[in-house]
Chimera marker file (.cmm) of the C-alpha trace (Angstrom):
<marker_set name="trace">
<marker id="1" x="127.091" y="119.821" z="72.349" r="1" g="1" b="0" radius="0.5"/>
<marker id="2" x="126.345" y="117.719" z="75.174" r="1" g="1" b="0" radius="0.5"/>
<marker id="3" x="128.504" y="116.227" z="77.875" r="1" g="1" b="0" radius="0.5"/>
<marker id="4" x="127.969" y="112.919" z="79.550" r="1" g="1" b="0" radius="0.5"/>
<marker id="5" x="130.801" y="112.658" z="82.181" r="1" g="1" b="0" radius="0.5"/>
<marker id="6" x="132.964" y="114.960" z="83.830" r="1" g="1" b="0" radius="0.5"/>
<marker id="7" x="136.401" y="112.889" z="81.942" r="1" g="1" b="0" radius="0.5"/>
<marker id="8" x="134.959" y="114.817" z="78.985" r="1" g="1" b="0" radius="0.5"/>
<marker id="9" x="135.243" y="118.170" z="80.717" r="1" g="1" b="0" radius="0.5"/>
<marker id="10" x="138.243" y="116.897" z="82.507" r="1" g="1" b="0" radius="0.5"/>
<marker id="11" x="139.781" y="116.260" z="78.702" r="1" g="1" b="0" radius="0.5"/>
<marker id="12" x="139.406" y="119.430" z="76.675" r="1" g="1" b="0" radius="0.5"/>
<marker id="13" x="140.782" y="121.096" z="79.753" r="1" g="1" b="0" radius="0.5"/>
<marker id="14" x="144.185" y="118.943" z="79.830" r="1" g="1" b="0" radius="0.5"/>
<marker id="15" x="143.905" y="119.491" z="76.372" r="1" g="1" b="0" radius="0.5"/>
<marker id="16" x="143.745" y="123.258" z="76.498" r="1" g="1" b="0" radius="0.5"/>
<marker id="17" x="146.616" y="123.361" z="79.461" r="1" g="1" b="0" radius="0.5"/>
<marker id="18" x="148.801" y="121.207" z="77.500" r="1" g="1" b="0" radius="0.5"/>
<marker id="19" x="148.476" y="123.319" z="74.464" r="1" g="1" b="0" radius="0.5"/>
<marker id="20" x="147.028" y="119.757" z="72.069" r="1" g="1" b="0" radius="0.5"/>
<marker id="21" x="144.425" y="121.680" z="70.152" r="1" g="1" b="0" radius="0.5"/>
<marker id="22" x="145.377" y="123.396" z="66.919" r="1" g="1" b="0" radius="0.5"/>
<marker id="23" x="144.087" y="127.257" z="67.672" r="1" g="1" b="0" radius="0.5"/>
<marker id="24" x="140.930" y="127.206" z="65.327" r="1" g="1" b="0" radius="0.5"/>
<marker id="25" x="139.896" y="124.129" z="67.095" r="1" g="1" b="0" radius="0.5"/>
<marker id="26" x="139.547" y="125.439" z="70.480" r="1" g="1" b="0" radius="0.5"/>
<marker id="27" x="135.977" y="126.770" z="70.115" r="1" g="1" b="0" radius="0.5"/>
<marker id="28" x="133.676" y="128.902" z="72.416" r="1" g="1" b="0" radius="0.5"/>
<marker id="29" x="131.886" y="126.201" z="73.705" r="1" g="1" b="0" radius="0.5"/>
<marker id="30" x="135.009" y="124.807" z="74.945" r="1" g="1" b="0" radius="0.5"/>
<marker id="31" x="136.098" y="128.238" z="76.756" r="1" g="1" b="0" radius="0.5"/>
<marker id="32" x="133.145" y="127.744" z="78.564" r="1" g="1" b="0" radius="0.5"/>
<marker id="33" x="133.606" y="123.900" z="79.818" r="1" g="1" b="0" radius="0.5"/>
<marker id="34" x="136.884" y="125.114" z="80.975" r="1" g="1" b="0" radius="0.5"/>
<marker id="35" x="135.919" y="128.245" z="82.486" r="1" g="1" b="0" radius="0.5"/>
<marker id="36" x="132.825" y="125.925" z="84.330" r="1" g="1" b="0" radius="0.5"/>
<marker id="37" x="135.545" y="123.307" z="85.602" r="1" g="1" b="0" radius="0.5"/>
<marker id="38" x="137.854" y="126.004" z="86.573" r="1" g="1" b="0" radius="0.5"/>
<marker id="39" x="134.850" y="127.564" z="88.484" r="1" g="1" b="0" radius="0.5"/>
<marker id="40" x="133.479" y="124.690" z="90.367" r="1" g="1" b="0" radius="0.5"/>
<marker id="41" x="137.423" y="123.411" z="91.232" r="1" g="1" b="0" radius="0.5"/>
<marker id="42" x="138.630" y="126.686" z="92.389" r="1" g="1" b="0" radius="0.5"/>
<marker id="43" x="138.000" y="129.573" z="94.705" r="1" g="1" b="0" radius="0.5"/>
<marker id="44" x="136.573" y="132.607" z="91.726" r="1" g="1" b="0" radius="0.5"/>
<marker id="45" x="139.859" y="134.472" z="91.774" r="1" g="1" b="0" radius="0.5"/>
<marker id="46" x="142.270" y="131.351" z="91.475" r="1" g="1" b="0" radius="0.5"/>
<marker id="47" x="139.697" y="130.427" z="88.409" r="1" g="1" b="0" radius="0.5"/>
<marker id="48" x="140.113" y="133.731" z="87.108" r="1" g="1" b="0" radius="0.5"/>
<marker id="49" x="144.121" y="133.425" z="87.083" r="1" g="1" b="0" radius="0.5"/>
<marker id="50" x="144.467" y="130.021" z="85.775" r="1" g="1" b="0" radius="0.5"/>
<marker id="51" x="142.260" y="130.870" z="82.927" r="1" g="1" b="0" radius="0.5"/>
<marker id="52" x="143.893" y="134.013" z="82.342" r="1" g="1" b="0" radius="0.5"/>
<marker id="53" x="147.303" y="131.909" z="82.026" r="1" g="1" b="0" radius="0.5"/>
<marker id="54" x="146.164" y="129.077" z="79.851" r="1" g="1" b="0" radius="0.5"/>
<marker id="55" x="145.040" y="131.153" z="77.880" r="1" g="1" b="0" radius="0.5"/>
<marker id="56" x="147.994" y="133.127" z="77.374" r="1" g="1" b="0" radius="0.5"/>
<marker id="57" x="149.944" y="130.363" z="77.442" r="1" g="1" b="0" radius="0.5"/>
<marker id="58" x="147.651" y="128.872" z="74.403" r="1" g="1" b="0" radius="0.5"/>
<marker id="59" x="147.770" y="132.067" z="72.488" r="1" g="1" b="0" radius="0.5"/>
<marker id="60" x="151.661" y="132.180" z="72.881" r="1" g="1" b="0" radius="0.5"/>
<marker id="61" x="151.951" y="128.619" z="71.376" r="1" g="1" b="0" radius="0.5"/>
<marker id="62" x="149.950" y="129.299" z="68.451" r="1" g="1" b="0" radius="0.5"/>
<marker id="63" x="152.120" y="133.050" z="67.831" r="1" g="1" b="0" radius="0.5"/>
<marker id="64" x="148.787" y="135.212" z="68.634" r="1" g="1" b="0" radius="0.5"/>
<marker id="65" x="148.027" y="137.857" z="70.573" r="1" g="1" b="0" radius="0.5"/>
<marker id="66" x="144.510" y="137.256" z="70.767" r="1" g="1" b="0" radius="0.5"/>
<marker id="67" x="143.953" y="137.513" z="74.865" r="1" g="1" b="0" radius="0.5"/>
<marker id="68" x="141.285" y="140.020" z="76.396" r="1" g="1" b="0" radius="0.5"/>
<marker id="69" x="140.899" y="141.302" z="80.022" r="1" g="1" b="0" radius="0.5"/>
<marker id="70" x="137.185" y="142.355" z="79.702" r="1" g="1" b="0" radius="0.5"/>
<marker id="71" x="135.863" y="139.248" z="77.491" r="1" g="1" b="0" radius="0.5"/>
<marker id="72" x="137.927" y="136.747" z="80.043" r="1" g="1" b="0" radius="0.5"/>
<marker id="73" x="136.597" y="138.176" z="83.127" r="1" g="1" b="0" radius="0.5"/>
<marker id="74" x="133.012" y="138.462" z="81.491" r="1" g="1" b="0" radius="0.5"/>
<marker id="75" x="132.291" y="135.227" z="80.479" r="1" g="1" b="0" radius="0.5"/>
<marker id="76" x="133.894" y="133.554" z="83.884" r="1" g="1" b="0" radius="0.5"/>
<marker id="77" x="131.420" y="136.221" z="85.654" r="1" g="1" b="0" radius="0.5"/>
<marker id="78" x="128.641" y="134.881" z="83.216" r="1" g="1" b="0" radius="0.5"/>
<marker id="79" x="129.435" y="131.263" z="83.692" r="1" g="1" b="0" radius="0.5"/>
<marker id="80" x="129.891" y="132.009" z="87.643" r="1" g="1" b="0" radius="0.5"/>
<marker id="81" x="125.976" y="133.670" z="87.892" r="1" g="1" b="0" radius="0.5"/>
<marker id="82" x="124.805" y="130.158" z="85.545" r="1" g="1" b="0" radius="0.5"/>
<marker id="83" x="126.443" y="127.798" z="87.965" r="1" g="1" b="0" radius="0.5"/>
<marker id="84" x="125.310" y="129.673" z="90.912" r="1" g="1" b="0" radius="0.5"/>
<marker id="85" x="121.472" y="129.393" z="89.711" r="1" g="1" b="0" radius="0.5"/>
<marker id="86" x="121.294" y="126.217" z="88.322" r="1" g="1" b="0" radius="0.5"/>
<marker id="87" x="122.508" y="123.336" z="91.072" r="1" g="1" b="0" radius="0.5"/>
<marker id="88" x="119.974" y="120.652" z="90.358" r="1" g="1" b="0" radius="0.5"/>
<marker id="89" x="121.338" y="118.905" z="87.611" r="1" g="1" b="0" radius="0.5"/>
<marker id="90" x="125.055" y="117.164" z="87.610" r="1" g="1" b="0" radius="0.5"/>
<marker id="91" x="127.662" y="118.766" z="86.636" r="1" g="1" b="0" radius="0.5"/>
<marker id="92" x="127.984" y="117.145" z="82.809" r="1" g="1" b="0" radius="0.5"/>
<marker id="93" x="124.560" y="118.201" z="82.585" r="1" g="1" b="0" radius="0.5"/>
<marker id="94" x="124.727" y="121.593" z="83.737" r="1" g="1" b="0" radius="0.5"/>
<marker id="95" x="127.789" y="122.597" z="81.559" r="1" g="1" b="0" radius="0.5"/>
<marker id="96" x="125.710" y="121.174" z="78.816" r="1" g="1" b="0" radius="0.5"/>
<marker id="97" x="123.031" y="123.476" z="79.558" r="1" g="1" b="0" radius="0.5"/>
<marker id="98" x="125.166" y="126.295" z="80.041" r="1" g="1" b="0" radius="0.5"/>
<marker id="99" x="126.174" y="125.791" z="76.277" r="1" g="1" b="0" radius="0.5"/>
<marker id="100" x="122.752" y="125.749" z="75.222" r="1" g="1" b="0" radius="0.5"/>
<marker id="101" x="122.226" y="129.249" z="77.076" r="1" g="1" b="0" radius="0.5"/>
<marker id="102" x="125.650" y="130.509" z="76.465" r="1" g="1" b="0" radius="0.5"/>
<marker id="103" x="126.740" y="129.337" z="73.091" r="1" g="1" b="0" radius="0.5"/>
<marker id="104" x="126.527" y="132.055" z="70.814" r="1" g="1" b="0" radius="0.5"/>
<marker id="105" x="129.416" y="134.625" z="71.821" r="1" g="1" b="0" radius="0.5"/>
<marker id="106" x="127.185" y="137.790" z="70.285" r="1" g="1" b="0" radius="0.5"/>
<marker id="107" x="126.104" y="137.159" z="74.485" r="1" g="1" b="0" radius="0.5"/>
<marker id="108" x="128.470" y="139.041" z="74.865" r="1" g="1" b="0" radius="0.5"/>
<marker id="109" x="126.676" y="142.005" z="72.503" r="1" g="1" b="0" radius="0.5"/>
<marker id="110" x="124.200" y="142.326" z="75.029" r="1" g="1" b="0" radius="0.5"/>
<marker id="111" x="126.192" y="143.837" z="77.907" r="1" g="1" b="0" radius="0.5"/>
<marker id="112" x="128.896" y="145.414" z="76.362" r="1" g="1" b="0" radius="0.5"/>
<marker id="113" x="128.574" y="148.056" z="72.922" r="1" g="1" b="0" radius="0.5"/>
<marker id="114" x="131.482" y="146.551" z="70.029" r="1" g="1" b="0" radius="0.5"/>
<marker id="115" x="133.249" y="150.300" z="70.511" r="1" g="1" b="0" radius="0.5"/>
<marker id="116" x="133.556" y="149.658" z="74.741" r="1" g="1" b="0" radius="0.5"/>
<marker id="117" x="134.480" y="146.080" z="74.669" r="1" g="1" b="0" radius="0.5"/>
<marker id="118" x="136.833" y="146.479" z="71.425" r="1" g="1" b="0" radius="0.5"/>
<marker id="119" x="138.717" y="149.227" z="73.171" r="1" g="1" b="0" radius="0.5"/>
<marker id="120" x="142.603" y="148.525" z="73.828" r="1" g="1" b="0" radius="0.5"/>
<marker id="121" x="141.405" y="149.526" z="77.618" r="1" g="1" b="0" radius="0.5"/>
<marker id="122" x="139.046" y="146.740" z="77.498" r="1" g="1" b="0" radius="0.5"/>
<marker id="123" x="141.397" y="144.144" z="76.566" r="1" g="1" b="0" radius="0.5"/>
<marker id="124" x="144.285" y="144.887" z="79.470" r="1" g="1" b="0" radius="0.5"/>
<marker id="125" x="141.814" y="145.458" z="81.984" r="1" g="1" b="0" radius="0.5"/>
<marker id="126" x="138.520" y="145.153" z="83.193" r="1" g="1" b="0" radius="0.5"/>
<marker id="127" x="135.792" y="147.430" z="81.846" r="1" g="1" b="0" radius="0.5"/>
<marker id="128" x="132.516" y="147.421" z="83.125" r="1" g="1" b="0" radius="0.5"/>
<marker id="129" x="128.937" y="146.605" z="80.828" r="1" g="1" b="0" radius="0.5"/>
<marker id="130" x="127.732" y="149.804" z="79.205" r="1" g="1" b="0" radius="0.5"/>
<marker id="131" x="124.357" y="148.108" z="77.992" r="1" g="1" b="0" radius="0.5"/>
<marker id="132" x="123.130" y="145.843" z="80.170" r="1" g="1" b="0" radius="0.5"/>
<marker id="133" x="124.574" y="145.285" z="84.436" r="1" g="1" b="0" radius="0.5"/>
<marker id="134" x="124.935" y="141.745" z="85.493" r="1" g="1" b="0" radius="0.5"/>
<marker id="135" x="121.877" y="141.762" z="87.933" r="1" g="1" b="0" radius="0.5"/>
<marker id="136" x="119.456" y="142.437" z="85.468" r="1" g="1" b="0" radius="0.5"/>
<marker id="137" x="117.990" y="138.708" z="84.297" r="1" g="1" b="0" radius="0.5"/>
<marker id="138" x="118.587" y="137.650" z="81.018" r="1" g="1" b="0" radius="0.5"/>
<marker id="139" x="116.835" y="134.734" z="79.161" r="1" g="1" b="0" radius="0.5"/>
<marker id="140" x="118.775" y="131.557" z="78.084" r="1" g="1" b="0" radius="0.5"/>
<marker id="141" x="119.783" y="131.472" z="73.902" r="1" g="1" b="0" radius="0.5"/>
<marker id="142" x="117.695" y="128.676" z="73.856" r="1" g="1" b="0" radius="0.5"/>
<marker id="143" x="114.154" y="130.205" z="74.938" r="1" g="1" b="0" radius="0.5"/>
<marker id="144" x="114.785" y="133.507" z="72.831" r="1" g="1" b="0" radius="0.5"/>
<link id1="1" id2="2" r="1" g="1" b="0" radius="0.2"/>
<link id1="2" id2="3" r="1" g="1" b="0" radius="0.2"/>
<link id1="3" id2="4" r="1" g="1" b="0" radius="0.2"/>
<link id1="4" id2="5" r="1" g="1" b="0" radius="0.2"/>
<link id1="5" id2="6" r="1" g="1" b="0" radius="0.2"/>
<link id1="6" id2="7" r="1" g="1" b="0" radius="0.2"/>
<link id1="7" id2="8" r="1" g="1" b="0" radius="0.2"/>
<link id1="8" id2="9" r="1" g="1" b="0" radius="0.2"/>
<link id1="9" id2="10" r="1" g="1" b="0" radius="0.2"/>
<link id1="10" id2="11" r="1" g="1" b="0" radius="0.2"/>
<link id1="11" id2="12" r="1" g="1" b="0" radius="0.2"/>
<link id1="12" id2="13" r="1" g="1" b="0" radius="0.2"/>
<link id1="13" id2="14" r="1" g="1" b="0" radius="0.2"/>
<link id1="14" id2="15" r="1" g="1" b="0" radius="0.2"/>
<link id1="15" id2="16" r="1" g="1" b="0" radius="0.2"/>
<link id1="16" id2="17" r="1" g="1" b="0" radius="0.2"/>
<link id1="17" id2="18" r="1" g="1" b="0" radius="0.2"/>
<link id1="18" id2="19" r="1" g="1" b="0" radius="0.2"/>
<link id1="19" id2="20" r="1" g="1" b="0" radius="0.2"/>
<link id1="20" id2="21" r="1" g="1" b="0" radius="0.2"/>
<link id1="21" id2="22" r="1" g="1" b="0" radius="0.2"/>
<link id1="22" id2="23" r="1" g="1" b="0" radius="0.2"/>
<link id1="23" id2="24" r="1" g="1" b="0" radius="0.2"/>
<link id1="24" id2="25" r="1" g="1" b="0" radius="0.2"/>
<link id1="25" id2="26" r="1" g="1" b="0" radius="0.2"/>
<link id1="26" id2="27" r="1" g="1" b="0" radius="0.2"/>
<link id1="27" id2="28" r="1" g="1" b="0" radius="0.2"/>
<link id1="28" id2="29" r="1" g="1" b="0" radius="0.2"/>
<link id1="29" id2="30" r="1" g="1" b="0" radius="0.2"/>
<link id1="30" id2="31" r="1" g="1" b="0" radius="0.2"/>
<link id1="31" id2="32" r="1" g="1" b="0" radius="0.2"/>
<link id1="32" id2="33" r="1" g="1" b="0" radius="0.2"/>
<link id1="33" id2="34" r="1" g="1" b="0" radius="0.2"/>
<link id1="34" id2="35" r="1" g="1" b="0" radius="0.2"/>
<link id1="35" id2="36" r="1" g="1" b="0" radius="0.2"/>
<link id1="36" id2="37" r="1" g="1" b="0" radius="0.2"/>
<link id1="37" id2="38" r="1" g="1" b="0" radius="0.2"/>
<link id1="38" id2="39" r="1" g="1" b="0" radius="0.2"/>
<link id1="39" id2="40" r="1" g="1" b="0" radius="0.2"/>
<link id1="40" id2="41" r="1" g="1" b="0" radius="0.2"/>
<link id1="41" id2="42" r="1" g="1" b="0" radius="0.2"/>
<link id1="42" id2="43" r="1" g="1" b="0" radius="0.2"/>
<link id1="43" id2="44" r="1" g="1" b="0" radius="0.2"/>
<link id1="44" id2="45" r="1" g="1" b="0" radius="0.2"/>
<link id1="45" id2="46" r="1" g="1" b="0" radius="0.2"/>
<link id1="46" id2="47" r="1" g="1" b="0" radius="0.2"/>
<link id1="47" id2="48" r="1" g="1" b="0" radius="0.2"/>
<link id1="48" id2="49" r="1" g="1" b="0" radius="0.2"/>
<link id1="49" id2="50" r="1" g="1" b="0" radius="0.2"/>
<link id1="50" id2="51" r="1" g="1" b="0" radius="0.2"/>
<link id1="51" id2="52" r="1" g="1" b="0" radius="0.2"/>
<link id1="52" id2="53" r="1" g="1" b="0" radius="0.2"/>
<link id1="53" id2="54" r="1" g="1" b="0" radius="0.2"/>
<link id1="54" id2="55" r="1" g="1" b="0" radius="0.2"/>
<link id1="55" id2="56" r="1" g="1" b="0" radius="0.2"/>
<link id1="56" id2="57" r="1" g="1" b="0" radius="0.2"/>
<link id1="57" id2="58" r="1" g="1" b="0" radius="0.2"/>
<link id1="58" id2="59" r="1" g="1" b="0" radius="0.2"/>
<link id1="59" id2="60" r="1" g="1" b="0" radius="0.2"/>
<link id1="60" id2="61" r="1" g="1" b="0" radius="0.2"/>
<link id1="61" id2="62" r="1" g="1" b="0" radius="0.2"/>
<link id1="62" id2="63" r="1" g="1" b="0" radius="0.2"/>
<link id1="63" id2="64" r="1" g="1" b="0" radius="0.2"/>
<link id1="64" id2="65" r="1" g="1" b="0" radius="0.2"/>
<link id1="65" id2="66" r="1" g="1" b="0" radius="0.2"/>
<link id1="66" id2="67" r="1" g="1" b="0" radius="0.2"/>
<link id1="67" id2="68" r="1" g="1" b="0" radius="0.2"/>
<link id1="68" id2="69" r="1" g="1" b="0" radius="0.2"/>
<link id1="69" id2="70" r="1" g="1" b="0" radius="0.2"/>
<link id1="70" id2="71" r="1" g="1" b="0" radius="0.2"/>
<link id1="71" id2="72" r="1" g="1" b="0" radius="0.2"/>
<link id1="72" id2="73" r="1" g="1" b="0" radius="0.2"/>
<link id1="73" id2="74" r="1" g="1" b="0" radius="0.2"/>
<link id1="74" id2="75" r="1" g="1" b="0" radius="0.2"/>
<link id1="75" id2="76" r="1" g="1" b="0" radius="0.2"/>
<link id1="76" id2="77" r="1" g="1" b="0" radius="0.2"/>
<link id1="77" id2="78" r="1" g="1" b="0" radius="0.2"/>
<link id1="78" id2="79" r="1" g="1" b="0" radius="0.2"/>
<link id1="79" id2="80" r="1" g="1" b="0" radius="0.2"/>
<link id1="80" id2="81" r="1" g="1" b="0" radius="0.2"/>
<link id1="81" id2="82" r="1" g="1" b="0" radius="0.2"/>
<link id1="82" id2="83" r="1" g="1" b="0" radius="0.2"/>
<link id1="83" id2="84" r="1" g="1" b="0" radius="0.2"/>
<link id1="84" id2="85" r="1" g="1" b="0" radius="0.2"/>
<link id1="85" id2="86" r="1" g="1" b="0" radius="0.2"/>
<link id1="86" id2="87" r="1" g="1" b="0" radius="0.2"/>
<link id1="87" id2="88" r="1" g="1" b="0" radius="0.2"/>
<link id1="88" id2="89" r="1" g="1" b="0" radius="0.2"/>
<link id1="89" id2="90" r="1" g="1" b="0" radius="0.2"/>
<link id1="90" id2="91" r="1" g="1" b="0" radius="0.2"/>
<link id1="91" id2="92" r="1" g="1" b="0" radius="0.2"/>
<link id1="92" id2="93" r="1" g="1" b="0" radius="0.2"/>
<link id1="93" id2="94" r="1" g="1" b="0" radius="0.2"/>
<link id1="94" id2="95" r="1" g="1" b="0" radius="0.2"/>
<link id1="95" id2="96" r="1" g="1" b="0" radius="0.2"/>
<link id1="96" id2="97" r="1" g="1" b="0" radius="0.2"/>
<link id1="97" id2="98" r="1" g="1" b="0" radius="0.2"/>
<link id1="98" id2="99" r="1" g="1" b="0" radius="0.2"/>
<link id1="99" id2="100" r="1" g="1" b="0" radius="0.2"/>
<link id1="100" id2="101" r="1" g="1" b="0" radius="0.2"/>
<link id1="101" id2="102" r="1" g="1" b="0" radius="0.2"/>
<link id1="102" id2="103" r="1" g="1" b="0" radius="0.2"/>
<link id1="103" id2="104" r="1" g="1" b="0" radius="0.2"/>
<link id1="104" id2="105" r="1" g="1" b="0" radius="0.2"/>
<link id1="105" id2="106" r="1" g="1" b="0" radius="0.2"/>
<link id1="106" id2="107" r="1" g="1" b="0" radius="0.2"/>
<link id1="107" id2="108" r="1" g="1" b="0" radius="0.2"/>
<link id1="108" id2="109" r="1" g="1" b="0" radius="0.2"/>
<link id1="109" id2="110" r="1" g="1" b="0" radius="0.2"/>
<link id1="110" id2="111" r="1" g="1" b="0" radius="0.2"/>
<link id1="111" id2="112" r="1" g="1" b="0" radius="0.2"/>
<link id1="112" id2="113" r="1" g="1" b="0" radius="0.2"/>
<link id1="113" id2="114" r="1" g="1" b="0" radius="0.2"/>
<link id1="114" id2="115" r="1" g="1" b="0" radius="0.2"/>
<link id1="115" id2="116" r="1" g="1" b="0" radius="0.2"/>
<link id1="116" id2="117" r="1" g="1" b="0" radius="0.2"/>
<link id1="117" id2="118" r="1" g="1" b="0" radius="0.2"/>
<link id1="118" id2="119" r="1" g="1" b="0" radius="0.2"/>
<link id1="119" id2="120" r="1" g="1" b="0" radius="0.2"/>
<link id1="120" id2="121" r="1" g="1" b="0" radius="0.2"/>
<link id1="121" id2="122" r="1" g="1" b="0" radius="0.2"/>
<link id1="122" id2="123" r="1" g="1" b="0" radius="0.2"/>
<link id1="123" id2="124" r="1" g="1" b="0" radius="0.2"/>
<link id1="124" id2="125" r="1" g="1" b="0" radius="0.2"/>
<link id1="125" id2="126" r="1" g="1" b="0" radius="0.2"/>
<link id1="126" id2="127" r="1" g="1" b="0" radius="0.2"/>
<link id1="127" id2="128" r="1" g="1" b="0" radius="0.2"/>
<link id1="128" id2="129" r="1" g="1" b="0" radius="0.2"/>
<link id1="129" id2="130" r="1" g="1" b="0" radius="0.2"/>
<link id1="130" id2="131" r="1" g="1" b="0" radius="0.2"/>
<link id1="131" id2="132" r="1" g="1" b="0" radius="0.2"/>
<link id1="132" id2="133" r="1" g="1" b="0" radius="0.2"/>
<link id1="133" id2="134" r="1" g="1" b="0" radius="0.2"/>
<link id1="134" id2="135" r="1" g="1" b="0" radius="0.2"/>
<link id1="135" id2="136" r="1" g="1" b="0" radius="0.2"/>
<link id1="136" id2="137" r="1" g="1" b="0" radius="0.2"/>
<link id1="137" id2="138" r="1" g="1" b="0" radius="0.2"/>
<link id1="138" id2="139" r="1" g="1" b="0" radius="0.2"/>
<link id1="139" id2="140" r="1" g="1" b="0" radius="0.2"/>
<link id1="140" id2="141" r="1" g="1" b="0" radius="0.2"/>
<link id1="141" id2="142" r="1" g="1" b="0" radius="0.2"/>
<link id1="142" id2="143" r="1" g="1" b="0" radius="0.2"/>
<link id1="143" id2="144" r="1" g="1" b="0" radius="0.2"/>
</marker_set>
């Protein structure tokens, strides 16, 4: 997946807000386009809370309870640290990249055992990584 303008960006995530996309259409590499735009429009916390409520808001529409506190906060942290280390290409570009780092959700395998993360604690509220901490470097999907 690669983006060439930020109206792409700018479209999945009126698309998301507005509830347009059917629920198995909304896919992971779209989460993280939004969470990117949310990221580099808003001040972290405001990102966090308007990503927490579209997606609530998209999982209500489609009569699923499918939202998670831990996985949420995770990949905005995730996407937050990418952004933060890679400023030299425009912003299309970059959220392109990000995909090509972030794109497989087993990512989130690497920080977090499936018991921890799976727990009904880790789903209403934040749970810290019990197998790998956020400062230790990680290598991009795509030079694994």
């Amino acid at each position: 997946m690669r983006y060439h303008n930020m109206a792409e960006i700018e479209d999945i995530v009126h698309k998301l807000e507005s509830c347009e996309y059917r629920k198995e259409e909304f896919t992971h590499h779209m989460h993280l386009a939004v969470a990117a735009w949310y990221l580099t429009s808003l001040p972290h916390e405001e990102a966090l809370d308007r990503m927490r409520a579209c997606l609530l808001r998209f999982t209500r529409h489609h009569g699923v309870t499918g939202y998670h506190e831990t996985i949420t906060r995770f990949w905005l942290r995730l996407v937050a640290d990418f952004l933060e280390n890679n400023t030299v290409q425009d912003f299309p570009a970059r959220v392109s990249t990000l995909i090509e780092c972030y794109g497989n959700k087993q990512t989130l395998f690497d920080y977090y055992s499936r018991e921890r993360v799976m727990s009904e604690d880790a789903r209403n509220a934040w749970v810290e990584p019990d197998l790998r901490s956020f400062g230790q470097p990680r290598r991009c999907e795509n030079s694994r």
